[in-house]
C-alpha positions as CSV (number, residue, x, y, z in Angstrom):
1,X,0.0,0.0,0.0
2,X,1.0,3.2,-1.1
3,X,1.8,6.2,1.2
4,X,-1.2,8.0,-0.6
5,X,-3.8,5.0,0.3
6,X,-2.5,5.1,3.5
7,X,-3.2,8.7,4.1
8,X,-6.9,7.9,2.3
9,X,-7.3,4.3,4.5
10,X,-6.2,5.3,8.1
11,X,-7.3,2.4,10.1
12,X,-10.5,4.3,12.6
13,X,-9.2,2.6,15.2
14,X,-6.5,5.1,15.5
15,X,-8.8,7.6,14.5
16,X,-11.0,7.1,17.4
17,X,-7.9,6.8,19.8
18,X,-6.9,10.2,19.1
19,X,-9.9,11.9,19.2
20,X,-10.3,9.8,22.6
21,X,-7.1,11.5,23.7
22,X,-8.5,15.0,22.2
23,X,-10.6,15.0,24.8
24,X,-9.4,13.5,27.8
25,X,-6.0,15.5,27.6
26,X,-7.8,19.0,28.6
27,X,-9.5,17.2,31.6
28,X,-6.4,16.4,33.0
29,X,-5.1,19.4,32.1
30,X,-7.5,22.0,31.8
31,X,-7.3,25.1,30.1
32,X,-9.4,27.7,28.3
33,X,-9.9,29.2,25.0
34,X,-10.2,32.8,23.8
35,X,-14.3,33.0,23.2
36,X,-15.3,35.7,20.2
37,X,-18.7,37.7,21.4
38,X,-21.1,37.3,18.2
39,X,-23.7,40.3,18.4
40,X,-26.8,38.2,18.7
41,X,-25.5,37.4,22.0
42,X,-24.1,41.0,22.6
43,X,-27.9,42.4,22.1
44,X,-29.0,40.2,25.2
45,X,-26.5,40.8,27.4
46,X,-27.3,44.3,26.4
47,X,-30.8,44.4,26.9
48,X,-30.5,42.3,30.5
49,X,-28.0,44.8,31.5
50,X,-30.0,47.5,30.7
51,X,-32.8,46.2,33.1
52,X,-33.2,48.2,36.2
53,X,-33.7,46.8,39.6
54,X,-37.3,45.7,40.2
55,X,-37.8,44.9,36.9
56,X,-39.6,41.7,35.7
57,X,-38.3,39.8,33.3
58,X,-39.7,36.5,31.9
59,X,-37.7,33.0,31.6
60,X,-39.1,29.8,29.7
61,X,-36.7,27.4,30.7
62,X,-38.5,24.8,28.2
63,X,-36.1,21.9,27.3
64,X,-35.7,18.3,29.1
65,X,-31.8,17.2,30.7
66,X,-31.1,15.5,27.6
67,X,-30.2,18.9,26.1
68,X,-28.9,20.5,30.0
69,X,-25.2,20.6,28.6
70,X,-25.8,23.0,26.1
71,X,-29.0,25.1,27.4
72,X,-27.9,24.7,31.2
73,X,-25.0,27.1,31.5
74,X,-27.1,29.8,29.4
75,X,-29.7,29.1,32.0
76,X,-27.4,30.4,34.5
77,X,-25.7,32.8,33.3
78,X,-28.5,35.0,32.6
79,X,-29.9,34.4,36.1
80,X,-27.0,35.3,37.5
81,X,-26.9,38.3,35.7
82,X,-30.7,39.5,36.9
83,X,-29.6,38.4,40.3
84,X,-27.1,40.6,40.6
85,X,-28.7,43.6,39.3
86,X,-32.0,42.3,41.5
87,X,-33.8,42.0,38.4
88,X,-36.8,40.2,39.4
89,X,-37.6,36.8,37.1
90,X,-40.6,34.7,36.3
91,X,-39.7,31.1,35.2
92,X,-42.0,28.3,33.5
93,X,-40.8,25.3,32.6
94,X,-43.1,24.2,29.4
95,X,-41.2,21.2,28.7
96,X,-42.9,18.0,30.2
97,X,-39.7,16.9,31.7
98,X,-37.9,19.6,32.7
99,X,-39.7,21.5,35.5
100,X,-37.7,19.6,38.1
101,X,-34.5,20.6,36.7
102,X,-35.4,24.2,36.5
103,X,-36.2,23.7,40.1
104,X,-32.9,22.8,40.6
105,X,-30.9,25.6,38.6
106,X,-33.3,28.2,40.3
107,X,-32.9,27.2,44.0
108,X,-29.1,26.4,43.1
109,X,-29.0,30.0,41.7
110,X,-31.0,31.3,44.5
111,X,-28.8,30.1,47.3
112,X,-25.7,31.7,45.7
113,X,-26.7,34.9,45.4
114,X,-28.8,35.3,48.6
115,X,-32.3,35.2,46.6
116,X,-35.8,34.2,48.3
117,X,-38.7,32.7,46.5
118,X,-41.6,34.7,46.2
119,X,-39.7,37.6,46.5
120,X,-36.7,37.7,44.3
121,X,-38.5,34.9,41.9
122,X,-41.3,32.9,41.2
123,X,-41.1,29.5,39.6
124,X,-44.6,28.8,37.3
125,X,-44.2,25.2,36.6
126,X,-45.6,23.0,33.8
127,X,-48.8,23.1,31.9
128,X,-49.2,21.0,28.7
129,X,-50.2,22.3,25.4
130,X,-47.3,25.3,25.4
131,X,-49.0,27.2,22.6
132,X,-52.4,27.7,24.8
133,X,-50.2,28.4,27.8
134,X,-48.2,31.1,25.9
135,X,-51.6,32.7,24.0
136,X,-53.4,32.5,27.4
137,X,-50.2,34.1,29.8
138,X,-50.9,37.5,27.3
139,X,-54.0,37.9,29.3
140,X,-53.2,36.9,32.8
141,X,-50.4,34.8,34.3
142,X,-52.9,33.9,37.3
143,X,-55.7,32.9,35.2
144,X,-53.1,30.3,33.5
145,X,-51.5,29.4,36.6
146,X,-53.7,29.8,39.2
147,X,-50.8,28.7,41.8
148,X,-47.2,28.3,41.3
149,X,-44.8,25.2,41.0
150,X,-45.0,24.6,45.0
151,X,-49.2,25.3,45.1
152,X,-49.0,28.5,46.3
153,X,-51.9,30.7,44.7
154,X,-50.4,33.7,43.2
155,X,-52.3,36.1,44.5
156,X,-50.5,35.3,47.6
157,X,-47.1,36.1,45.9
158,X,-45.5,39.5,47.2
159,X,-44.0,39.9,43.8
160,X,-46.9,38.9,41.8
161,X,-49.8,41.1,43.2
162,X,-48.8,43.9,40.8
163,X,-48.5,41.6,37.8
164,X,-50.9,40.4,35.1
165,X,-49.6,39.3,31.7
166,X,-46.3,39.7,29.2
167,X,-46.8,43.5,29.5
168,X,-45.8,44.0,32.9
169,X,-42.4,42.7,31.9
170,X,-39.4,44.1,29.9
171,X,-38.9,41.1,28.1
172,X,-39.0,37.1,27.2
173,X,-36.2,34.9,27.1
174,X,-36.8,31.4,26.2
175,X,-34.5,28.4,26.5
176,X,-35.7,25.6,24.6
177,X,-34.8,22.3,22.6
178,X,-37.5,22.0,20.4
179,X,-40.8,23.8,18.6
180,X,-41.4,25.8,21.9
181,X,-39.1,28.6,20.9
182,X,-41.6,28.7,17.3
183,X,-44.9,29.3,19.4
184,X,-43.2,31.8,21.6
185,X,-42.7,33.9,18.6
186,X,-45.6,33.1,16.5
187,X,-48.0,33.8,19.8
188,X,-45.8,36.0,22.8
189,X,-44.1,38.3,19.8
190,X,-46.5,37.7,17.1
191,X,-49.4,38.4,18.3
192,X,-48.6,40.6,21.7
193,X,-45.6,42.4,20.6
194,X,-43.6,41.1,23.4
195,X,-40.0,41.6,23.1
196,X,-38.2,38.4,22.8
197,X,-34.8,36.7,22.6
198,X,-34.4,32.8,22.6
199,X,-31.3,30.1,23.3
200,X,-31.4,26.6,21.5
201,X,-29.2,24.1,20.6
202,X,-26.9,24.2,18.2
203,X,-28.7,22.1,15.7
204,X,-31.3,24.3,16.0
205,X,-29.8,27.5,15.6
206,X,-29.4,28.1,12.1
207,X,-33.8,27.5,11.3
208,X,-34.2,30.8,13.7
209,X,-31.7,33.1,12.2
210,X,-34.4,34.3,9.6
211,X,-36.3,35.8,12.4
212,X,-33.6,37.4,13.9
213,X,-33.0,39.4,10.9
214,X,-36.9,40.1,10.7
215,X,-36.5,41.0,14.5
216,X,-39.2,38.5,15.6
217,X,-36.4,38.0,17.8
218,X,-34.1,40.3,19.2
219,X,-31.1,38.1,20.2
220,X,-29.9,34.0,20.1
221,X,-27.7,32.1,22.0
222,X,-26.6,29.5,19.9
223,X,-25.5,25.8,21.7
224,X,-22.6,25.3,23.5
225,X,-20.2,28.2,21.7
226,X,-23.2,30.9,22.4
227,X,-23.4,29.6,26.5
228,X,-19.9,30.4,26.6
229,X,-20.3,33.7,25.1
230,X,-22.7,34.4,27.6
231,X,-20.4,33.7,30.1
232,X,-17.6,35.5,29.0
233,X,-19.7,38.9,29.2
234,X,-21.7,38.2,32.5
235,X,-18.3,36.6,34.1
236,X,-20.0,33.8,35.3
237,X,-18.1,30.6,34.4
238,X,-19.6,27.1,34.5
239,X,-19.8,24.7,31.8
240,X,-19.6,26.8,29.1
241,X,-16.2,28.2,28.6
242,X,-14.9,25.0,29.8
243,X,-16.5,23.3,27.2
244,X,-15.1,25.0,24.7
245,X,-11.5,23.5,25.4
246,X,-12.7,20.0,24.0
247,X,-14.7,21.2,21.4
248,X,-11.9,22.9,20.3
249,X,-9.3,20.4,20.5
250,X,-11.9,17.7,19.3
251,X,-12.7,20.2,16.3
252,X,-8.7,20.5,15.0
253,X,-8.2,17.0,15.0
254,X,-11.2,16.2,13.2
255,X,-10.1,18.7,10.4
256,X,-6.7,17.5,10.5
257,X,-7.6,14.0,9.5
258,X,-10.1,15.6,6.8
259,X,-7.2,17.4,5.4
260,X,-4.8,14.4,5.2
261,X,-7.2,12.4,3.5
262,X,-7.9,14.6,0.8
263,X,-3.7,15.2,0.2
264,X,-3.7,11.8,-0.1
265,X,-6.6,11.7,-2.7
266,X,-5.7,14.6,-4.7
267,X,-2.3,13.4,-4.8
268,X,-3.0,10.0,-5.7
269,X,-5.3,10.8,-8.5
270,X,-2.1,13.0,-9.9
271,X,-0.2,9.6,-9.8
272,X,-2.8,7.6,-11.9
273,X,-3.0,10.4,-14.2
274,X,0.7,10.0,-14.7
275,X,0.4,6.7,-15.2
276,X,-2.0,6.9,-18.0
C-alpha cells in the first residue's frame, strides 16, 4: 500500500484513539480558549443589562436534561446576571420533563446569590399544550397558573400582586430544545408584541436566524459556543467556557484528519494520471 492509500485508509481505530485522547488530555489538564462575542448574543446581554432593579423579566426554561449541557449554562448565566442587578424573574418550565430541573438551577442560583422565593422569583411550573399556555399568559399569568410550582396561589405572591400578563415585563427569554421557541414567537411576539430573545441548541440554531433578521427576535444564544459567550460577558463561568477546550481540540483533529485524506486523494489521483 501506497503512502497515498495510507493517508486515504487510516485504520478508525487510531482515528477514534486520538480523538479519545483530544478530549481526555484538557480534563487532565484544563485550560481555556479565547471566546469571540457574536452580536446576537451582545444584544441580550445588552438588553439584561440595561434592566433596572425591580424589573420583571420572563424566563421559559422549556427543554428536558437531555439537552442541560448545552441550554444549562445559558440558563445560568442569565440568572445570575438578573440576580445581581435584582432584576426580578418569572420562570415556567413548558417542557414535560424539565420543571424539576429548572427547580434545581433556580434554587441552586438562588442560594448563591442570597435570593428568596416569592420575592426575588417565582417559579410557574408545567402546563401542557405550550402554545395555549403562551396565548393564554398575554392575558393573565394567574388565570393560566392559578398557583405556582409549589401550590401557592399567586395572589398570595409578594411579587406577583402587581403583575398580570407579558406586559408588565421588559422582556422574554426562552430556552428551549424544540418547537417551543416557534410558538413563543408566533403567539408571545406575534401576536402581543412582546419583546423576545431565545437560546437553542446548536442544531437548532441556524432555522431561527431568519427571524432574527426580521426582528421577531431580538437576540440568540446558539448551543454550547453561544453559553460560553454568555459567560464570558456576565463573568459567570460554569460549563460553558470550559467546554469549549474540547470542542476545540476535538474540532482540530477532526479537520486535520479531513485534510490528510484529501492530500492523499488529490495526490494520488495525480499519480494515476501519470500513469495513463
Amino acid at each position: 500500500m501506497t503512502l497515498y492509500e495510507k493517508m486515504m485508509n487510516l485504520d478508525r481505530r487510531w482515528i477514534y484513539l486520538i480523538l479519545g485522547l483530544a478530549v481526555i488530555i484538557p480534563a487532565i489538564i484544563p485550560f481555556t480558549v479565547p471566546v469571540a462575542v457574536t452580536p446576537e448574543v451582545k444584544s441580550i446581554y445588552n438588553f439584561v443589562e440595561s434592566l433596572k432593579p425591580g424589573d420583571y423579566l420572563f424566563l421559559g426554561i422549556d427543554y428536558d436534561p437531555s439537552s442541560m449541557a448545552e441550554l444549562n449554562p445559558m440558563a445560568k448565566a442569565i440568572i445570575a446576571q438578573c440576580f445581581r442587578k435584582d432584576v426580578k424573574i418569572i420562570v415556567t418550565a413548558l417542557s414535560q420533563n424539565g420543571p424539576g430541573m429548572a427547580e434545581q438551577i433556580l434554587n441552586e442560583m438562588a442560594s448563591q446569590f442570597g435570593k428568596r422565593n416569592h420575592e426575588d422569583y417565582c417559579f410557574l411550573g408545567y402546563k401542557p399544550y405550550p402554545g395555549i399556555v403562551i396565548l393564554n399568559m398575554g392575558v393573565s399569568f394567574k388565570l393560566t397558573f392559578p398557583n405556582d410550582y409549589y401550590g401557592v396561589p399567586l395572589d398570595s405572591i409578594p411579587m406577583m400582586t402587581k403583575i398580570t400578563n407579558y406586559r408588565d415585563c421588559k422582556g422574554i427569554i426562552d430556552l428551549c430544545a424544540g418547537s417551543v421557541a416557534d410558538m413563543w414567537i408566533g403567539f408571545a411576539n406575534g401576536r402581543y408584541g412582546v419583546p423576545l430573545a431565545i437560546g437553542v441548541t446548536g442544531v437548532m440554531a441556524a432555522d431561527y436566524y431568519p427571524y432574527l433578521q426580521s426582528k421577531q427576535i431580538f437576540g440568540i444564544i446558539s448551543g454550547m459556543k453561544g453559553a460560553a459567550e454568555y459567560e464570558t460577558l456576565t463573568g459567570y463561568k460554569t460549563t460553558g467556557i470550559k467546554s469549549m477546550a474540547y470542542q476545540t481540540t476535538s474540532h482540530i483533529i477532526i479537520l486535520l484528519f479531513i485534510i490528510i485524506s484529501n492530500i492523499g486523494f488529490f495526490l494520488s489521483g495525480k499519480k494515476e494520471k501519470k500513469k495513463i
